[in-house]
N, C-alpha and C positions, 0 to 999 in steps of 0.2 A: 400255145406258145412252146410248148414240152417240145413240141415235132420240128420247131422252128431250129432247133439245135444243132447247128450242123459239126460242131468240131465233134472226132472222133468217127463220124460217116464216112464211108467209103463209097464213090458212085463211081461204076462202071463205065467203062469207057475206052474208044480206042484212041490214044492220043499221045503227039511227042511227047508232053510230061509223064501220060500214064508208064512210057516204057523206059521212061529214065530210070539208071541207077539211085536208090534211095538215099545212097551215098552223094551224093549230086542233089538231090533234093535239101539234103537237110542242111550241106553246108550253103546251100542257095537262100534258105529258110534264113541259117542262122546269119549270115551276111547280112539283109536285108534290112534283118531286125537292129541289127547294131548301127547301119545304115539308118534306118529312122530315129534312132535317136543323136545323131549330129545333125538331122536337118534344121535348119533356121531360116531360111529364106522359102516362100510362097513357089521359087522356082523349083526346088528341091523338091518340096511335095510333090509340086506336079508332076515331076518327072516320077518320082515314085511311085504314084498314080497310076499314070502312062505304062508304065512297067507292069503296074501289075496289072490294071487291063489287056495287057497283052499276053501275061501268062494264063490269065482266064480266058482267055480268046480262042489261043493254041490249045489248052487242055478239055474245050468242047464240054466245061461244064456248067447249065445253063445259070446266067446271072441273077436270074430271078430266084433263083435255087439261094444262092451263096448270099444275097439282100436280106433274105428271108430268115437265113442265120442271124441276123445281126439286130433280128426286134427281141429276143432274150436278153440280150447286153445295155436293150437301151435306158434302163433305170441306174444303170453304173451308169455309164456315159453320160444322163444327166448328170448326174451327183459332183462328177469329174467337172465338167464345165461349169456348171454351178457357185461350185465352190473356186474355179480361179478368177471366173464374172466378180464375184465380189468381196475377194481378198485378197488379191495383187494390187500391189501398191505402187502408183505412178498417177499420172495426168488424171484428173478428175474428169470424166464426164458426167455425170447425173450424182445429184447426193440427194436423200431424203433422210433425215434422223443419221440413223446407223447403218444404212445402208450407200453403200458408195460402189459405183461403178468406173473402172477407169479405162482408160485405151489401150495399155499393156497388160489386164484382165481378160481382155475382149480379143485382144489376138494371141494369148498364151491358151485361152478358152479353145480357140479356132483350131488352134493348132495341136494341142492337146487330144482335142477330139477327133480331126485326120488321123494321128498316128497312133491311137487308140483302134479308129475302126480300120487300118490299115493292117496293125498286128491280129486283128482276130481274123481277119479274111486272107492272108499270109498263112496263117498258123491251121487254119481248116483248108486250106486247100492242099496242105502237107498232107492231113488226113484224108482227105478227099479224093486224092490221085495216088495213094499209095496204100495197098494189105497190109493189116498188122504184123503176117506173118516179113512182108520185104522190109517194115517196118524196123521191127526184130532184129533183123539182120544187118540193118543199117547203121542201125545203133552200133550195134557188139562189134560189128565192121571199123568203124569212127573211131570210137573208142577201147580200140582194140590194145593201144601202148599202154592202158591203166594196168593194162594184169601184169605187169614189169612191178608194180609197187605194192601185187596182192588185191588191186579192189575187182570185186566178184562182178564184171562187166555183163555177162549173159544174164546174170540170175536181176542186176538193173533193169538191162535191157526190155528184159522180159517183163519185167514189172509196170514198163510204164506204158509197152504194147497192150499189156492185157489191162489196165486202167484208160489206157485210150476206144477199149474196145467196150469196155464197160457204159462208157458215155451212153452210147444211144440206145444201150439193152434197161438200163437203170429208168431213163428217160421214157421208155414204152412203155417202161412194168408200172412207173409213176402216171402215166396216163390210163392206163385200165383203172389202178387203185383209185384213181379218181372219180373217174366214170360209174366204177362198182359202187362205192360211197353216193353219188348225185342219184344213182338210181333207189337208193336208199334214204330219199329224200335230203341228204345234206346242202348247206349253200356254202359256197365258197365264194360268194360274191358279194352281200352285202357286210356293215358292220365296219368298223376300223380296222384300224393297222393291227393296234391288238388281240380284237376281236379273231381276224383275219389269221394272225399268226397260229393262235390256241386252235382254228378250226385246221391245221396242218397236223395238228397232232396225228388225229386216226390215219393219216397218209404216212406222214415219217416210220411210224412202231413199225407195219408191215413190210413199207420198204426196206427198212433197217433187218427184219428178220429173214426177208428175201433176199438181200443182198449176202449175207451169210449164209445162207445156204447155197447158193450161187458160185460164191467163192469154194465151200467144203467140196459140192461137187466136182466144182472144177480140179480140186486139188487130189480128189479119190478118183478122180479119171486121168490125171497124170502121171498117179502112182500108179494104176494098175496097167498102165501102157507103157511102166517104166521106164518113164523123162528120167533122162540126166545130162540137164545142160553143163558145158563147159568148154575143155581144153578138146578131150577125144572126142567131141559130139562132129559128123561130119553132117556135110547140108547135100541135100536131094541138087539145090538147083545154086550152086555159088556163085556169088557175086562175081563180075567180071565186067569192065570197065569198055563199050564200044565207042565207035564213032559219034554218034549222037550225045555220049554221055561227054565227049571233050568239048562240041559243040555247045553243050552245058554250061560247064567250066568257062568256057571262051567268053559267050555269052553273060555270065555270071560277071567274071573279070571286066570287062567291059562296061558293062553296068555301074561297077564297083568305083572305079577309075573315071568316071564322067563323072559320078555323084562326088567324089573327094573333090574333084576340081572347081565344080560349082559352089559346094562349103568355103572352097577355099575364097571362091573371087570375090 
């Protein structure tokens, strides 16, 4: 399930999304998301749907791939539907004791769970079609007008690239450790929840002390190459806005503009 992980992956590829400006990606991203949560009619989703099927289509990254992300999440996801199946309060359909089921349970449940598995497959596909490094830059690009009020945009930026990058490296190192341990007769598979949690221990210590070293190195190989991000830092390859990337926009806009009017009917 470790491998299943796709946010923070990068897959290679040659494609309209992969060569979009990042800048283009993320206000796409963040549109969409704010976009799902005004949806309330069944048309809306679909249309949302439909959309994103089609930037998975255009970006040539296989669907079975991006699915496959999404059995990590499916213990929240339940927990999520779960919990509004049977504690929204409206129209009764089923009751036993304490337990009550209703019909606005059952479609805040439905609905709930689409724009749930809509923003993790949105939000990995950011990472999916885009380098940390263009990442990086997208960011500090965006959010370029905070350094008017002092806040340290690059050194954010930076932070949440190399935390996005972290994902899948943390995720490997926890599957060896795993592996190294089962080879060492442990089970991880019988027992309770509790049981089950205490048998994570010998996994978290290591990781926990790998992960800190991971980071020191990282930090002792930025000093001695002499990073210093900021105002005079200039870039090898700067951002610059082409044809494709307004197509974007257009595209975006477009998008934007259908969905408000469907909320609205």
């Amino acid at each position: 399930m470790l491998r299943d992980i796709t946010l923070g992956q990068y897959y290679r590829a040659d494609s309209f999304i992969h060569r979009l400006d990042p800048r283009v990606k993320l206000f796409g991203v963040f549109a969409y998301l704010i976009l799902l949560f005004t949806c309330e009619s069944i048309f809306s989703y679909l249309l949302a749907g439909l959309f994103l099927m089609f930037i998975i289509y255009v970006s040539k990254v296989p669907l079975r791939f991006i699915v496959r992300g999404l059995k990590a999440i499916f213990i929240i996801l339940f927990i999520s539907v779960f919990f509004n199946i049977f504690y929204t309060p409206g129209r009764i359909l089923f009751e036993l004791y304490f337990i009550k089921i209703t019909y606005e349970g059952i479609i805040k449940a439905v609905f709930m769970g689409i724009r749930f598995v809509f923003i993790i497959i949105s939000s990995s596909m950011l990472t999916l079609t885009t380098t940390p490094n263009n990442l990086t830059d997208g960011l500090e690009k965006s959010l370029g007008f905070l350094k008017k009020i002092k806040i340290p945009v690059h050194e954010i930026a930076l932070m949440m690239s190399i935390a996005l990058r972290f994902i899948p490296i943390l995720m490997e190192e926890t599957d060896k450790i795993m592996k190294a341990q089962i080879a060492r007769g442990a089970d991880f598979e019988s027992g309770g929840l509790l049981t089950k949690a205490k048998k994570m221990i010998p996994i978290l210590v290591p990781l926990i002390i790998s992960s800190f070293k991971r980071a020191g190195d990282l930090a002792t190989a930025m000093d001695a190459r002499c990073y210093r991000g900021g105002e005079f830092r200039t870039k090898m390859r700067p951002l610059k806005y082409n044809i494709n990337d307004r197509i974007g926009y257009a595209v975006i806009g477009g998008f934007t503009m259908i969905m408000i009017v469907i909320n609205l009917l």
